[in-house]
C-alpha positions, 0 to 999 in steps of 0.5 A, spaced: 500 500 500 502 506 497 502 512 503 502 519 501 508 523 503 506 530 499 500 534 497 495 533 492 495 537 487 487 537 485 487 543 482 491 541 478 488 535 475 481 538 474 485 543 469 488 538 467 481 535 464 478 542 463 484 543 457 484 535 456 491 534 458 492 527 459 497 525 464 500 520 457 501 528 454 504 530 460 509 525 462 511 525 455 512 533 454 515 531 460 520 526 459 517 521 464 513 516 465 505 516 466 507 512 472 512 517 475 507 523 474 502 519 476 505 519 483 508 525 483 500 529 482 497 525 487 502 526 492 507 520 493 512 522 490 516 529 490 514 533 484 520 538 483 520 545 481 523 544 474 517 540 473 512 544 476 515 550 471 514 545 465 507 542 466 505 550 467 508 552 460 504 546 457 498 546 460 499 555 460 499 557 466 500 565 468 505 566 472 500 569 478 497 562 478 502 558 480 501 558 487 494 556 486 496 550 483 502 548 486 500 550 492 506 545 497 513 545 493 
């Protein structure tokens, strides 16, 4: 059984859906695997601020909402 260590990032992930970013684009644009960003998007693995900075980029988000939605890094 796996135990979260992080926060998770909810509002990101209903973003997520609402621009129709699966987490297989993500982990591609990314360079990691759909396994790995699932772990890290529902808080059992770190998610480091060089990702956060390029799931912002791909999924547009301004730079006053970053906060909103990696709320915990």
């Amino acid at each position: 059984m796996k135990i979260k260590k992080y926060s998770e990032f909810s509002n990101l992930k209903m973003l997520m859906k609402r621009r129709k970013c699966s987490y297989k684009k993500l982990s591609d644009e990314i360079g990691i695997s759909i396994d790995a960003i699932n772990n890290k998007l529902n808080g059992y693995t770190a998610l480091n601020i060089d990702e956060a900075k390029r799931i912002s980029c791909i999924l547009k988000i301004h730079p006053s909402e970053f906060n909103r939605y990696f709320t915990g890094l």
